[in-house]
C-alpha positions as CSV (number, residue, x, y, z in Angstrom):
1,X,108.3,80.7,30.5
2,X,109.0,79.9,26.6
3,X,109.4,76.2,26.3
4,X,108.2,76.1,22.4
5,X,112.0,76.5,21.1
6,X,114.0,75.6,24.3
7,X,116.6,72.6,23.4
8,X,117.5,72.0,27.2
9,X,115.4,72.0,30.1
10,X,117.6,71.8,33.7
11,X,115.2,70.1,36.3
12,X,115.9,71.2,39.9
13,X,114.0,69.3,43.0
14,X,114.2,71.1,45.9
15,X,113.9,70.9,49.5
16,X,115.1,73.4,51.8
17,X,117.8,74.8,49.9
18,X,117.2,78.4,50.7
19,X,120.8,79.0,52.4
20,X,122.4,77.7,49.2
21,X,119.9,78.7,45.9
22,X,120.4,82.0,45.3
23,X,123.7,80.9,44.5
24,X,122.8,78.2,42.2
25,X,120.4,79.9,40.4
26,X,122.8,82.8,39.8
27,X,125.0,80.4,38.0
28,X,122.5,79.4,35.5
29,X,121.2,82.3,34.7
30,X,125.3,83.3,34.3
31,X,125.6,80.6,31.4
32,X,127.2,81.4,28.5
33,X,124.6,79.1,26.7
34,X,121.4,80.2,26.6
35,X,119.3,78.1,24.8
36,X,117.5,76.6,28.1
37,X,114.9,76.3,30.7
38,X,114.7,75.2,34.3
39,X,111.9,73.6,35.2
40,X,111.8,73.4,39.7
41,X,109.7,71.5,42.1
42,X,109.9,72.2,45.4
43,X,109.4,68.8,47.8
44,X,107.8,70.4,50.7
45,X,110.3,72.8,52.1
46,X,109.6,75.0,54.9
47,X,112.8,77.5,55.0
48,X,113.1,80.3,52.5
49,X,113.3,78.2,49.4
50,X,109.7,78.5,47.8
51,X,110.0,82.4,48.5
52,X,113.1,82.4,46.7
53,X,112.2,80.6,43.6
54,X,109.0,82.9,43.7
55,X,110.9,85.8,43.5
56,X,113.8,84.1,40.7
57,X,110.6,83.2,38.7
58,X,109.0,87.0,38.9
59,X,112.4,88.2,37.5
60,X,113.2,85.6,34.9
61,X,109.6,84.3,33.7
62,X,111.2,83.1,30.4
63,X,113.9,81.1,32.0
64,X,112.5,79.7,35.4
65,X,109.3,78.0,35.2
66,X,107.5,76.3,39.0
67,X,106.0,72.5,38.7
68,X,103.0,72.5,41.0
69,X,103.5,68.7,42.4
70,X,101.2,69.0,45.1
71,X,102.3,68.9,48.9
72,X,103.1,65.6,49.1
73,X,106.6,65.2,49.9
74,X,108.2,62.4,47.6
75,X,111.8,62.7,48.1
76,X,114.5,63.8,46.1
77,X,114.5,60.7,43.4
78,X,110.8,60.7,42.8
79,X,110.7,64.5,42.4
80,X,113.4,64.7,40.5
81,X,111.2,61.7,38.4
82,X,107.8,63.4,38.5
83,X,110.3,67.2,36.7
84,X,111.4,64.6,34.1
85,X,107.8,63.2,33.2
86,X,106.7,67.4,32.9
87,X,109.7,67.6,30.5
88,X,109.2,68.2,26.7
89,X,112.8,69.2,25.6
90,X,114.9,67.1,23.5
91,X,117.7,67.3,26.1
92,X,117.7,67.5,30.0
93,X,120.1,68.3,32.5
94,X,119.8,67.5,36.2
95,X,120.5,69.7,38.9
96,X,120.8,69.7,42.5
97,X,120.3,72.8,44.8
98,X,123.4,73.3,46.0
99,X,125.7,73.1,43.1
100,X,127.0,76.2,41.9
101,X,128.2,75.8,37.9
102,X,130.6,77.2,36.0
103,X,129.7,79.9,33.0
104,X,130.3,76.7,30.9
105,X,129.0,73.8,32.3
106,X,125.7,74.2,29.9
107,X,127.4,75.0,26.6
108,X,129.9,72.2,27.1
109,X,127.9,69.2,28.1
110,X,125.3,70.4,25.4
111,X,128.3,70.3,22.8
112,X,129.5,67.1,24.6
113,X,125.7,65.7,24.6
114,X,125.2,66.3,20.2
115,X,129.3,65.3,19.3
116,X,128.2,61.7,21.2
117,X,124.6,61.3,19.3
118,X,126.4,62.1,15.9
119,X,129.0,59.2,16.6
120,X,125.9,56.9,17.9
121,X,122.8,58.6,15.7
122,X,119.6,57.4,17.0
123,X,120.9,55.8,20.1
124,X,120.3,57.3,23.8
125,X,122.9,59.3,25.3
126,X,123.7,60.3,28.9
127,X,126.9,62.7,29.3
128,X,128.4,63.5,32.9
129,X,130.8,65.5,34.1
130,X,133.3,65.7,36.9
131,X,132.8,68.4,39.4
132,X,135.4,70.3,42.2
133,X,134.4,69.3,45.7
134,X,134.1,72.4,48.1
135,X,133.4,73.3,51.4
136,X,130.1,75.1,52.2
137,X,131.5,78.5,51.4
138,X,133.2,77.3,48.1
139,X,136.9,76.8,48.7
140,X,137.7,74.1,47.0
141,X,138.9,70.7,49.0
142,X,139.4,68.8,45.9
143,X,139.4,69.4,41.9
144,X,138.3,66.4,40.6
145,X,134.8,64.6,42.4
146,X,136.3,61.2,40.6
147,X,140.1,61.2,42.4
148,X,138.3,62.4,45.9
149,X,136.1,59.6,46.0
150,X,138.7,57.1,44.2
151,X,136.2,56.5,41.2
């Protein structure tokens, strides 16, 4: 994996994701934005997903690299903490095993991420984004995360 002139690195904790990960990682390696990394710790699973991101990291070694974070299970929060302590990129994304993302999602929250610095330079910035809301295989229930949950 090339991290020396990656802007983004997309942390992914997971835990026995296997029924949904090809999927996911699919989509990112679908993005039209390329300019990034994922960087996966696996939290102790015992289905399919280690041999899965084995085999994702064999056929994409410059885009997927595996954080060894021992066999302690920590949980979703502190793994997901321990992937952003190993990060060096100027930018990070978060992302969970069972999202799939659309072809965009990278190059507009990255766009999204540097038109909100330049307005605020030298201030932090966190950018989120709404998401559909499917069913487990991917018709979608609701279009908006916000309006389904009444945010």
């Amino acid at each position: 994996m090339n991290k020396n002139f990656t802007q983004i690195e997309i942390l992914l904790s997971t835990y026995n994701g296997g029924k949904y990960l090809r999927e996911q990682l699919d989509s990112l390696l679908a993005q039209t934005c390329n300019d990034w990394v994922l960087l996966v710790r696996d939290d102790g699973s015992s289905d399919d997903t280690v041999i899965i991101l084995e085999e994702y990291r064999t056929r994409h070694p410059e885009k997927i690299g595996i954080v060894s974070g021992g066999k302690k299970r920590l949980g979703a929060c502190a793994s997901f903490a321990f992937l952003l302590a190993q990060s060096t990129a100027p930018y990070v994304m978060f992302c969970d095993q069972d999202d799939v993302w659309l072809p965009e999602k990278v190059e507009v929250t990255f766009e999204s991420m540097l038109s909100a610095e330049s307005k605020m330079p030298g201030l932090p910035v966190l950018v989120h984004a709404d998401m559909y809301v499917t069913d487990n295989v991917m018709s979608v229930i609701a279009e908006s995360f916000w309006r389904y949950q009444n945010l």
